[in-house]
N, C-alpha and C positions, 0 to 999 in steps of 0.2 A: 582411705576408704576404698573398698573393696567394690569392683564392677563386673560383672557377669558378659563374656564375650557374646552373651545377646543382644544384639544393635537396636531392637526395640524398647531397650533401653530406656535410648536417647528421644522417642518420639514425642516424647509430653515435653522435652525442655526446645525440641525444635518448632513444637504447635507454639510456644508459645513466643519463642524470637520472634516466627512468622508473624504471629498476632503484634507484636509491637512496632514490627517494620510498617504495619500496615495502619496504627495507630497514630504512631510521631509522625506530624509534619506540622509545616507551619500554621496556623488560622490565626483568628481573632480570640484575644485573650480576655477570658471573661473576667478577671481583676479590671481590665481598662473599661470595659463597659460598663460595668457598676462602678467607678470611681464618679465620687460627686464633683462637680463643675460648678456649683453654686446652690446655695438654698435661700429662698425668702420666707419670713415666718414674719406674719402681723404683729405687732406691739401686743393688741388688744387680747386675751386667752377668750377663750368659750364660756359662758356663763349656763350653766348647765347646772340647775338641781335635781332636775327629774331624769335627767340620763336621757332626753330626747335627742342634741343633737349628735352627744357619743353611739346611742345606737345607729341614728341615720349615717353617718359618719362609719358606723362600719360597715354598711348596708353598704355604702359606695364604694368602701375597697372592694368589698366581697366581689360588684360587679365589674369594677373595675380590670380587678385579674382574673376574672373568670373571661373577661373579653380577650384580654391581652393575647390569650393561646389561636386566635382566630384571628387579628386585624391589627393592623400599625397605630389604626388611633381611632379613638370612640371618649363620646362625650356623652354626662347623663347626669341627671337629679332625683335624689332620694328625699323624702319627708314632705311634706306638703306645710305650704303659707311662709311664714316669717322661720319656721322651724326648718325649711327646707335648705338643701345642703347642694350645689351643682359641682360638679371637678370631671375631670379627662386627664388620658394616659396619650403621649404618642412617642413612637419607639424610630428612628432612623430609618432612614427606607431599605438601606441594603440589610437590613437582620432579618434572619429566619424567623418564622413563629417563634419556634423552640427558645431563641436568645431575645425576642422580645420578652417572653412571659418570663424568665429568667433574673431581663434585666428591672420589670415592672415589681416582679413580687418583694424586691427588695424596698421599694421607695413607700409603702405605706409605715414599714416598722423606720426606717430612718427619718422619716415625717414625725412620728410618735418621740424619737430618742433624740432630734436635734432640734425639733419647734414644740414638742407639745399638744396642747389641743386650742392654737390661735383659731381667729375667725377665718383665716384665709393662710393656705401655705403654698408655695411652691418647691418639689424638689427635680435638680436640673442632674442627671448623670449622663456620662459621654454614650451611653447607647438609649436613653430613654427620660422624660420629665412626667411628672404628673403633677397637678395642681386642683385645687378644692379651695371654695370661698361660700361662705354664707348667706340668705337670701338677702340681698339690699347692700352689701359690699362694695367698696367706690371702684367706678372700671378705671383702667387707664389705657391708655392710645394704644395702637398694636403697634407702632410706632418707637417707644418708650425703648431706650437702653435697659437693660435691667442688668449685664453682666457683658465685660472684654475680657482678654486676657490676650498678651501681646510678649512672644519670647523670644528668645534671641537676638542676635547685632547682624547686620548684612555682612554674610559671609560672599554671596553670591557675586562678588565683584559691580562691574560696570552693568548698567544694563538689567540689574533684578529688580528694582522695580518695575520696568517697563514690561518687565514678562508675568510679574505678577499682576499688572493693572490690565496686562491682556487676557491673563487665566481668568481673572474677575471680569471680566466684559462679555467672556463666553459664558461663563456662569450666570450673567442676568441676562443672556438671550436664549438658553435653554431652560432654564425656569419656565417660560411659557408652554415650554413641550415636555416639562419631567413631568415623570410617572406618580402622582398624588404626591405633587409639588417638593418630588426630591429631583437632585440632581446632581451629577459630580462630574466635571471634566479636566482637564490639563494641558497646558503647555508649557511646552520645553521640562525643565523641571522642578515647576509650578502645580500641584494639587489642588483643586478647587472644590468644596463642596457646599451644597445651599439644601434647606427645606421651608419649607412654612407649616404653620399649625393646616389640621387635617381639615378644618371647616373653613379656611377662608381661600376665596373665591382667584380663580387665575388673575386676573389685571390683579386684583391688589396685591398677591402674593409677588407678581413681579416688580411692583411697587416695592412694597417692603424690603426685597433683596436689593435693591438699586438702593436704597435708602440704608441697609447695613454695608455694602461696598463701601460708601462712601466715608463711611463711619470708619471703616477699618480702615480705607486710606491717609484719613486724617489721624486716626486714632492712633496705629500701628507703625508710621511711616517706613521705617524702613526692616522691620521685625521679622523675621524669614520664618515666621509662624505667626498666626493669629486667627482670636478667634470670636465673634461679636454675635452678640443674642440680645435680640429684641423680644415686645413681648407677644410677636405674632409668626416671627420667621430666627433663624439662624443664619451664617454664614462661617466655614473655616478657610483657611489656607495653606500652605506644608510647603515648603522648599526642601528638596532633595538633591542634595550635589552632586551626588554618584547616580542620580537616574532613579525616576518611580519608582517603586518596586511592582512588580507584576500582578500581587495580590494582597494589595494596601490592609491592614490592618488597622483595626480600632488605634490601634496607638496614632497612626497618623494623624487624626484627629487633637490628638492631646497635646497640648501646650507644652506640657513636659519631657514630650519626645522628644525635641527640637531642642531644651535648653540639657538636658543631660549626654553624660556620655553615652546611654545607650540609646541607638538608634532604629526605626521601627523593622530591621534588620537582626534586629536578635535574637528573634526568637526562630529566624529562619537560622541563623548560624547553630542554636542550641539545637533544633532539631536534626542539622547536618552531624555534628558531634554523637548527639546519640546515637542516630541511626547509622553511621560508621561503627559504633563501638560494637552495635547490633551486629551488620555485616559483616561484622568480624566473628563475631559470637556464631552468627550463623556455618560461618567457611570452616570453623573448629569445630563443630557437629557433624559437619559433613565428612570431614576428615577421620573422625570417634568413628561416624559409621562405618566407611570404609575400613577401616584397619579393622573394626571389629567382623565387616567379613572374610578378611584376609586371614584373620587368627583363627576362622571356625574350624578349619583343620587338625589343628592342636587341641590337648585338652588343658591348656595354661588357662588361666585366668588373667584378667587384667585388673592392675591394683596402683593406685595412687596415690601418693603419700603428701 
Protein backbone atom coordinates (compact mmCIF):
# COMPACT_ATOMS: atom_id res chain seq x y z
CA UNK A 1 0.00 0.00 0.00
CA UNK A 2 1.08 3.08 -1.20
CA UNK A 3 1.61 6.31 1.25
CA UNK A 4 2.12 9.87 0.22
CA UNK A 5 5.28 11.57 2.03
CA UNK A 6 2.37 13.93 3.41
CA UNK A 7 2.53 13.48 7.21
CA UNK A 8 -1.19 14.63 7.49
CA UNK A 9 -1.67 11.58 6.45
CA UNK A 10 -1.36 10.20 9.61
CA UNK A 11 -3.69 12.73 11.65
CA UNK A 12 -7.05 10.74 11.59
CA UNK A 13 -5.25 7.42 12.82
CA UNK A 14 -3.36 9.44 15.53
CA UNK A 15 -6.94 11.41 16.68
CA UNK A 16 -7.95 8.36 17.07
CA UNK A 17 -5.05 6.29 19.15
CA UNK A 18 -5.42 9.61 21.23
CA UNK A 19 -9.25 9.10 21.66
CA UNK A 20 -8.64 5.41 22.89
CA UNK A 21 -5.95 6.25 25.24
CA UNK A 22 -8.22 8.44 26.63
CA UNK A 23 -11.17 5.89 26.54
CA UNK A 24 -9.48 2.45 28.13
CA UNK A 25 -9.25 2.52 31.70
CA UNK A 26 -10.40 0.67 34.40
CA UNK A 27 -14.35 1.47 35.97
CA UNK A 28 -17.14 -0.58 36.75
CA UNK A 29 -18.26 -3.23 34.41
CA UNK A 30 -21.69 -2.81 33.44
CA UNK A 31 -22.08 -7.04 32.75
CA UNK A 32 -21.46 -7.10 36.68
CA UNK A 33 -24.05 -4.63 37.57
CA UNK A 34 -26.76 -6.09 35.71
CA UNK A 35 -25.86 -9.71 36.57
CA UNK A 36 -28.81 -11.10 38.83
CA UNK A 37 -28.06 -12.01 42.51
CA UNK A 38 -31.41 -13.35 43.07
CA UNK A 39 -35.20 -13.21 41.87
CA UNK A 40 -38.41 -13.93 44.07
CA UNK A 41 -41.59 -14.60 41.91
CA UNK A 42 -45.01 -15.40 43.96
CA UNK A 43 -46.36 -18.95 43.24
CA UNK A 44 -49.78 -17.24 42.64
CA UNK A 45 -49.86 -15.48 38.48
CA UNK A 46 -52.05 -12.31 38.11
CA UNK A 47 -55.66 -13.01 37.35
CA UNK A 48 -56.20 -10.52 34.95
CA UNK A 49 -59.30 -10.53 32.26
CA UNK A 50 -59.78 -7.14 31.64
CA UNK A 51 -56.00 -6.19 31.32
CA UNK A 52 -56.43 -3.95 34.49
CA UNK A 53 -53.61 -5.07 36.43
CA UNK A 54 -51.22 -5.52 33.11
CA UNK A 55 -51.90 -2.05 32.34
CA UNK A 56 -51.31 -0.59 35.84
CA UNK A 57 -48.32 -2.87 36.02
CA UNK A 58 -46.90 -1.02 33.19
CA UNK A 59 -47.87 2.31 34.33
CA UNK A 60 -45.42 1.45 37.30
CA UNK A 61 -42.46 0.56 35.05
CA UNK A 62 -42.99 3.40 32.99
CA UNK A 63 -42.66 5.42 36.30
CA UNK A 64 -40.40 3.50 37.65
CA UNK A 65 -37.60 4.19 35.07
CA UNK A 66 -38.52 7.34 34.18
CA UNK A 67 -37.34 8.08 37.92
CA UNK A 68 -34.49 5.99 37.96
CA UNK A 69 -32.47 8.80 35.58
CA UNK A 70 -32.95 11.51 38.71
CA UNK A 71 -32.75 9.40 42.17
CA UNK A 72 -31.15 6.07 43.77
CA UNK A 73 -34.60 5.06 45.08
CA UNK A 74 -38.32 5.98 44.67
CA UNK A 75 -41.48 4.13 45.72
CA UNK A 76 -44.92 4.53 44.24
CA UNK A 77 -48.62 2.93 43.31
CA UNK A 78 -50.39 2.88 40.24
CA UNK A 79 -54.35 1.69 39.90
CA UNK A 80 -56.64 2.45 42.59
CA UNK A 81 -58.59 -0.17 45.21
CA UNK A 82 -57.96 -3.97 45.23
CA UNK A 83 -56.76 -3.28 41.46
CA UNK A 84 -53.97 -1.32 42.68
CA UNK A 85 -50.36 -2.25 42.15
CA UNK A 86 -47.40 -0.47 44.63
CA UNK A 87 -43.36 -1.43 43.69
CA UNK A 88 -39.98 0.64 44.07
CA UNK A 89 -36.41 0.78 42.31
CA UNK A 90 -33.15 1.42 44.48
CA UNK A 91 -29.97 1.43 42.72
CA UNK A 92 -26.38 1.19 45.30
CA UNK A 93 -25.34 4.34 46.48
CA UNK A 94 -22.01 4.71 44.73
CA UNK A 95 -23.64 4.57 40.90
CA UNK A 96 -24.07 7.49 38.82
CA UNK A 97 -27.61 8.36 37.51
CA UNK A 98 -26.44 7.30 34.10
CA UNK A 99 -25.59 3.53 35.61
CA UNK A 100 -28.50 3.55 37.79
CA UNK A 101 -31.26 4.01 35.01
CA UNK A 102 -28.91 1.55 32.91
CA UNK A 103 -28.99 -0.86 35.71
CA UNK A 104 -33.08 -0.24 36.36
CA UNK A 105 -34.15 -0.40 32.78
CA UNK A 106 -33.15 -3.96 32.59
CA UNK A 107 -35.19 -5.44 35.74
CA UNK A 108 -38.78 -4.78 34.27
CA UNK A 109 -38.07 -7.04 31.00
CA UNK A 110 -36.13 -9.76 33.28
CA UNK A 111 -39.24 -9.47 35.76
CA UNK A 112 -41.58 -10.37 32.61
CA UNK A 113 -38.95 -13.31 31.21
CA UNK A 114 -38.03 -15.01 34.58
CA UNK A 115 -41.55 -14.55 36.94
CA UNK A 116 -44.20 -13.72 34.59
CA UNK A 117 -46.97 -11.66 35.67
CA UNK A 118 -47.07 -13.16 39.62
CA UNK A 119 -49.01 -11.03 42.26
CA UNK A 120 -45.68 -10.01 43.76
CA UNK A 121 -41.99 -10.09 42.24
CA UNK A 122 -38.75 -9.19 43.30
CA UNK A 123 -35.74 -8.84 41.04
CA UNK A 124 -32.33 -8.36 42.98
CA UNK A 125 -29.07 -7.36 40.58
CA UNK A 126 -25.52 -6.53 41.95
CA UNK A 127 -26.00 -2.66 40.91
CA UNK A 128 -29.94 -2.40 41.48
CA UNK A 129 -33.47 -4.43 42.76
CA UNK A 130 -36.93 -3.44 42.08
CA UNK A 131 -39.85 -5.17 43.49
CA UNK A 132 -43.95 -4.76 42.75
CA UNK A 133 -46.78 -6.53 44.83
CA UNK A 134 -50.35 -6.31 44.67
CA UNK A 135 -53.01 -4.40 46.93
CA UNK A 136 -53.47 -6.83 50.04
CA UNK A 137 -50.25 -8.93 49.57
CA UNK A 138 -48.82 -10.70 52.90
CA UNK A 139 -45.87 -8.32 54.24
CA UNK A 140 -43.00 -9.88 55.65
CA UNK A 141 -40.44 -8.50 58.47
CA UNK A 142 -37.63 -6.28 56.90
CA UNK A 143 -35.94 -8.50 58.90
CA UNK A 144 -36.50 -11.67 56.80
CA UNK A 145 -33.34 -13.56 54.94
CA UNK A 146 -34.44 -13.53 51.62
CA UNK A 147 -30.89 -14.46 49.83
CA UNK A 148 -26.76 -15.30 51.28
CA UNK A 149 -24.26 -16.17 49.24
CA UNK A 150 -20.99 -17.18 50.86
CA UNK A 151 -17.51 -17.99 48.59
CA UNK A 152 -14.39 -19.00 49.18
CA UNK A 153 -12.22 -20.95 52.08
CA UNK A 154 -10.00 -18.65 54.33
CA UNK A 155 -7.29 -18.02 52.48
CA UNK A 156 -6.32 -14.96 54.82
CA UNK A 157 -4.48 -17.09 57.29
CA UNK A 158 -4.51 -16.38 61.18
CA UNK A 159 -6.30 -13.56 62.32
CA UNK A 160 -9.01 -13.02 59.08
CA UNK A 161 -11.78 -13.35 60.86
CA UNK A 162 -10.92 -10.94 63.38
CA UNK A 163 -10.23 -8.31 60.77
CA UNK A 164 -13.33 -9.09 59.08
CA UNK A 165 -15.63 -8.93 62.25
CA UNK A 166 -13.70 -5.54 62.67
CA UNK A 167 -14.58 -4.28 59.07
CA UNK A 168 -18.18 -5.27 60.06
CA UNK A 169 -18.28 -3.45 63.37
CA UNK A 170 -17.25 -0.16 61.53
CA UNK A 171 -19.80 -0.85 59.07
CA UNK A 172 -22.68 -1.03 61.65
CA UNK A 173 -21.18 2.30 63.30
CA UNK A 174 -21.22 4.26 60.14
CA UNK A 175 -24.56 3.17 58.93
CA UNK A 176 -25.84 5.84 61.34
CA UNK A 177 -23.78 8.64 59.41
CA UNK A 178 -24.05 7.12 55.70
CA UNK A 179 -25.27 9.13 53.08
CA UNK A 180 -29.14 7.73 52.38
CA UNK A 181 -28.25 4.68 54.45
CA UNK A 182 -25.24 3.59 52.07
CA UNK A 183 -22.00 3.02 53.42
CA UNK A 184 -18.53 1.31 52.69
CA UNK A 185 -15.40 1.12 54.70
CA UNK A 186 -12.34 -1.20 55.26
CA UNK A 187 -9.82 -2.54 57.31
CA UNK A 188 -6.62 -4.05 56.73
CA UNK A 189 -7.66 -5.98 53.75
CA UNK A 190 -11.18 -6.37 54.49
CA UNK A 191 -13.96 -4.49 52.19
CA UNK A 192 -17.14 -3.61 53.82
CA UNK A 193 -20.24 -2.50 52.29
CA UNK A 194 -23.89 -1.94 53.84
CA UNK A 195 -27.24 -0.04 52.52
CA UNK A 196 -30.95 -0.17 53.50
CA UNK A 197 -34.05 0.23 51.49
CA UNK A 198 -34.54 4.16 50.68
CA UNK A 199 -37.65 4.62 53.15
CA UNK A 200 -36.58 3.12 56.19
CA UNK A 201 -35.71 5.21 59.08
CA UNK A 202 -31.91 5.55 60.64
CA UNK A 203 -32.17 3.54 64.14
CA UNK A 204 -33.90 0.84 62.14
CA UNK A 205 -31.57 0.77 59.23
CA UNK A 206 -28.78 0.40 61.84
CA UNK A 207 -30.83 -2.25 63.29
CA UNK A 208 -31.20 -4.12 60.32
CA UNK A 209 -27.38 -4.11 59.42
CA UNK A 210 -26.46 -5.31 63.02
CA UNK A 211 -28.84 -7.88 62.42
CA UNK A 212 -27.34 -9.09 58.69
CA UNK A 213 -23.63 -8.88 60.33
CA UNK A 214 -24.56 -11.17 62.50
CA UNK A 215 -26.04 -13.33 59.95
CA UNK A 216 -23.02 -13.39 57.94
CA UNK A 217 -20.97 -14.19 60.91
CA UNK A 218 -22.80 -17.23 61.59
CA UNK A 219 -23.85 -17.90 58.13
CA UNK A 220 -20.42 -17.25 56.24
CA UNK A 221 -17.85 -18.27 58.93
CA UNK A 222 -15.02 -18.19 57.70
CA UNK A 223 -15.77 -17.34 53.72
CA UNK A 224 -13.36 -14.52 52.42
CA UNK A 225 -16.50 -13.09 50.59
CA UNK A 226 -20.00 -12.92 51.53
CA UNK A 227 -22.96 -11.65 50.97
CA UNK A 228 -26.52 -11.31 53.08
CA UNK A 229 -29.83 -9.58 51.94
CA UNK A 230 -32.49 -9.05 53.99
CA UNK A 231 -35.67 -7.80 53.18
CA UNK A 232 -35.04 -4.20 54.18
CA UNK A 233 -31.10 -3.66 54.15
CA UNK A 234 -28.05 -5.56 52.48
CA UNK A 235 -24.54 -6.20 53.68
CA UNK A 236 -21.26 -7.45 51.62
CA UNK A 237 -17.84 -8.29 52.36
CA UNK A 238 -14.46 -8.84 49.98
CA UNK A 239 -11.14 -10.01 51.24
CA UNK A 240 -8.28 -8.90 49.26
CA UNK A 241 -4.84 -10.28 49.76
CA UNK A 242 -2.78 -8.22 47.77
CA UNK A 243 -4.47 -4.90 49.12
CA UNK A 244 -7.85 -3.02 48.10
CA UNK A 245 -7.68 -1.96 45.13
CA UNK A 246 -7.85 2.01 44.84
CA UNK A 247 -11.13 2.08 42.74
CA UNK A 248 -13.20 -0.90 43.83
CA UNK A 249 -15.38 -2.07 41.12
CA UNK A 250 -18.81 -3.59 40.85
CA UNK A 251 -17.02 -6.92 40.84
CA UNK A 252 -16.09 -6.52 44.34
CA UNK A 253 -19.35 -6.92 45.40
CA UNK A 254 -19.78 -10.31 43.48
CA UNK A 255 -19.52 -13.46 45.09
CA UNK A 256 -17.87 -14.74 41.95
CA UNK A 257 -15.10 -12.51 42.19
CA UNK A 258 -13.58 -14.06 45.09
CA UNK A 259 -14.37 -17.86 44.10
CA UNK A 260 -12.74 -17.47 40.33
CA UNK A 261 -9.53 -17.08 38.99
CA UNK A 262 -10.18 -13.73 38.00
CA UNK A 263 -9.73 -11.20 40.26
CA UNK A 264 -11.54 -7.54 40.63
CA UNK A 265 -8.06 -6.62 39.23
CA UNK A 266 -8.57 -7.52 35.64
CA UNK A 267 -10.02 -5.45 34.03
CA UNK A 268 -7.30 -3.01 35.45
CA UNK A 269 -4.64 -5.28 33.97
CA UNK A 270 -6.78 -5.59 30.49
CA UNK A 271 -6.83 -2.04 30.32
CA UNK A 272 -2.93 -1.66 31.17
CA UNK A 273 -2.40 -4.35 27.95
CA UNK A 274 -4.43 -2.21 25.83
CA UNK A 275 -3.43 0.96 26.59
CA UNK A 276 0.33 -0.23 26.09
CA UNK A 277 -0.43 -1.62 22.87
CA UNK A 278 -2.06 1.95 22.16
CA UNK A 279 1.29 3.76 23.41
CA UNK A 280 2.91 1.89 21.13
CA UNK A 281 0.75 2.48 18.25
CA UNK A 282 0.94 5.87 19.32
CA UNK A 283 5.18 6.29 19.29
CA UNK A 284 4.93 4.53 15.65
CA UNK A 285 2.83 7.55 14.39
CA UNK A 286 4.99 9.78 15.68
CA UNK A 287 7.88 8.17 14.33
CA UNK A 288 5.62 7.90 10.33
CA UNK A 289 5.47 11.56 11.13
CA UNK A 290 8.72 12.48 11.47
CA UNK A 291 10.49 10.47 8.88
CA UNK A 292 7.75 11.82 6.64
CA UNK A 293 9.33 15.28 7.25
CA UNK A 294 12.47 14.16 6.90
CA UNK A 295 11.68 12.63 3.19
CA UNK A 296 9.87 16.18 2.18
CA UNK A 297 12.96 16.82 0.48
CA UNK A 298 13.06 14.21 -1.94
CA UNK A 299 10.45 13.56 -4.38
CA UNK A 300 10.36 9.34 -3.42
CA UNK A 301 7.43 8.31 -2.15
CA UNK A 302 6.90 6.02 0.75
CA UNK A 303 5.37 2.52 0.13
CA UNK A 304 4.72 -0.46 2.20
CA UNK A 305 4.34 -3.72 1.35
Amino acid sequence: MGLTRNPSRFLPLLLLILTSLHLIHPSKSAADLTSIVYKGCAKQSLSDPTGVYSQALSSLYGTLLSQSSKSKFYKTSTGSGQSSISGLFQCRGDLSNVDCYSCVSRLPILIDKLCGKPIAARMQLYGCYMLYEVAGFAQISGMEMLYKSCSGTNVGGAGFEEKRDTALNSLENGMSGGIGGFFTTSYEAVYVLGQCEGDVGASDCVECVKNAVQKAQVECGSSISGQIYLHKCFISYSFYPNGIPKKSSSASYSSSSSSSGAGPNTGKTVAIIVGGAAGVGFLVICLLFARGLLKKKDGKNLHFS
